[in-house]
N, C-alpha and C positions, 0 to 999 in steps of 0.2 A: 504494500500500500504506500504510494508517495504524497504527497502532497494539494495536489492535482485532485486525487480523486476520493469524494467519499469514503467512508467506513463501510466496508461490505454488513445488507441487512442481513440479519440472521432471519435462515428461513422458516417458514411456520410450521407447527408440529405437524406429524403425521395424527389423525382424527381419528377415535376408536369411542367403542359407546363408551365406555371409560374415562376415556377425558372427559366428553361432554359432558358427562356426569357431572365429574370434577370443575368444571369450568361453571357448570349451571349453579350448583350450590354456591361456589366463591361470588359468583354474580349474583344471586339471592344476598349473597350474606353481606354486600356493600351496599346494594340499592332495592328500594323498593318496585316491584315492574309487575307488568300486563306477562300472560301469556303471549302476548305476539310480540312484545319487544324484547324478552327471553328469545323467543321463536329465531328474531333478525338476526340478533347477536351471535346466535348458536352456527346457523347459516351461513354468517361470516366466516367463522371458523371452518365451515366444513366448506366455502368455495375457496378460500384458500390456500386449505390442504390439497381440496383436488388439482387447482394451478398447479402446487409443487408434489405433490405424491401422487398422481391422480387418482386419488378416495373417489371413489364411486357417489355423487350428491345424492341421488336415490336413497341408497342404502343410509348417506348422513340426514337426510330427510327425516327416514324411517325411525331411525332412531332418536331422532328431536321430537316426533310425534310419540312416539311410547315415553318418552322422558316428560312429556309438561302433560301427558295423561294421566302419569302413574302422579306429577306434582299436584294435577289437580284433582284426583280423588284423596289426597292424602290432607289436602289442605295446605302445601306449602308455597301452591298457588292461587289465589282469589282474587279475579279480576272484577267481582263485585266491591269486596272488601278495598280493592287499590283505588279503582275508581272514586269510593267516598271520602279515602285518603287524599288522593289527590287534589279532587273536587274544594273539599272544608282546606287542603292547603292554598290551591291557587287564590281563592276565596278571601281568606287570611291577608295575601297582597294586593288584593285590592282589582283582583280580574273581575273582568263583566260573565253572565253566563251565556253569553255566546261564545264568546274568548275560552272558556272553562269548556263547551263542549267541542270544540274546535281542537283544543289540547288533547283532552280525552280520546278523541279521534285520531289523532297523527299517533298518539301510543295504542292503537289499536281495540279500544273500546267500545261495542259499540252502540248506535243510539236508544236505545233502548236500556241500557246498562248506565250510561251518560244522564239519561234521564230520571231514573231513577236514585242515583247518587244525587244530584239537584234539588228533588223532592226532601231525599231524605236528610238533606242539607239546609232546606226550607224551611224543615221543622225544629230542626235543630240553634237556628237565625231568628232573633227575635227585628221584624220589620221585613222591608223588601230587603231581599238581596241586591239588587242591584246595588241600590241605595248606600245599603251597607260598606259591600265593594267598592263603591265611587268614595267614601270617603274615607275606607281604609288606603288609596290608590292618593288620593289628596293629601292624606297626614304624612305618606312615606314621598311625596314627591314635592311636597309644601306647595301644594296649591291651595286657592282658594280661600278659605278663610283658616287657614295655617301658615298662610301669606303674611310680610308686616303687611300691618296697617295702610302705609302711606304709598306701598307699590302694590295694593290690588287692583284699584282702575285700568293702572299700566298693564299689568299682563291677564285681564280680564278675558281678551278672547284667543292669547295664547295658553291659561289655564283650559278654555272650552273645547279650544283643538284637541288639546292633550286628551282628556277625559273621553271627546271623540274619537280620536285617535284608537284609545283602550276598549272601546267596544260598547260605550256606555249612548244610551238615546239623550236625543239636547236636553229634552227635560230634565232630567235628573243630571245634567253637568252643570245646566243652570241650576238648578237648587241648589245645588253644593256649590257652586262657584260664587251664585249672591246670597249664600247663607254671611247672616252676620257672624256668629260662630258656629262650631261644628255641633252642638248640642241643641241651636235651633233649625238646622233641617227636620223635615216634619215626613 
């Protein structure tokens, strides 16, 4: 190797149900995930084995499907349970729920699952959600009436943008943008 060129990558392992095993749990056990975003992961692994050893993808298929089958009768996969996880977290920072089922979606959720975490996040949310969201989304970005005083007028309708931007309807970016504080939005 001189100078000139790169560090040679080391190549990806050869794929056995084995590993994926091994790789599924280690990935369980940092992050929280959907069966289908396990699923992507796992698939990575196995198209890049096949490039350099060429593993058969079928067979790494086969074996991603008995693997998030045997997880989700076992319990160590619940993509009801992620979804409301996820949902009360996006929630948390101040996402709208269009935004919330849109996310839900790209991790492979789906609507109906989506909807149901929403509901059961509804219940759990004393007010609108939305509502809620826009001003959790206002406190963490100091808009609006978390704004000084003397520069709300000024960025009045780049506060409205933003809130629009994040997926919220004008009304409720008004509300919260000409709330005098954040305890009198209604």
């Amino acid at each position: 190797m001189t100078r000139d060129q790169p560090p040679a990558r080391k190549p990806p392992r050869l794929v056995t149900a084995q590993y994926l095993e091994n790789a599924a749990l280690h990935y369980l056990q940092r992050f929280a995930s959907s069966s289908a975003s396990l699923r992507r992961v796992l698939m990575r692994k196995v198209d890049r084995s096949a490039q350099a050893h060429g593993t058969d993808p079928a067979e790494g298929a086969r074996w991603i499907e008995d693997l998030i089958a045997r997880y989700l009768r076992s319990g160590l996969l619940n993509d009801t349970a992620y979804a409301e996880m996820r949902a009360a977290s996006l929630h948390r920072r101040g996402t709208s729920t269009r935004a919330i089922r849109e996310k839900l979606s790209a991790k492979g959720i789906g609507r109906d699952e989506a909807d149901r975490a929403l509901e059961s996040l509804d219940e759990e949310v004393e007010g609108d959600l939305n509502l809620t969201a826009a001003l959790a989304l206002a406190r963490r970005r100091r808009l609006g009436p978390y704004r000084l005083p003397e520069k709300r007028a000024e960025f009045r309708d780049k506060d409205l943008a933003a809130l629009g931007r994040a997926g919220f309807a004008y009304d409720i970016a008004r509300r919260v943008v000409d709330a005098e504080d954040p305890d009198s939005v209604e």
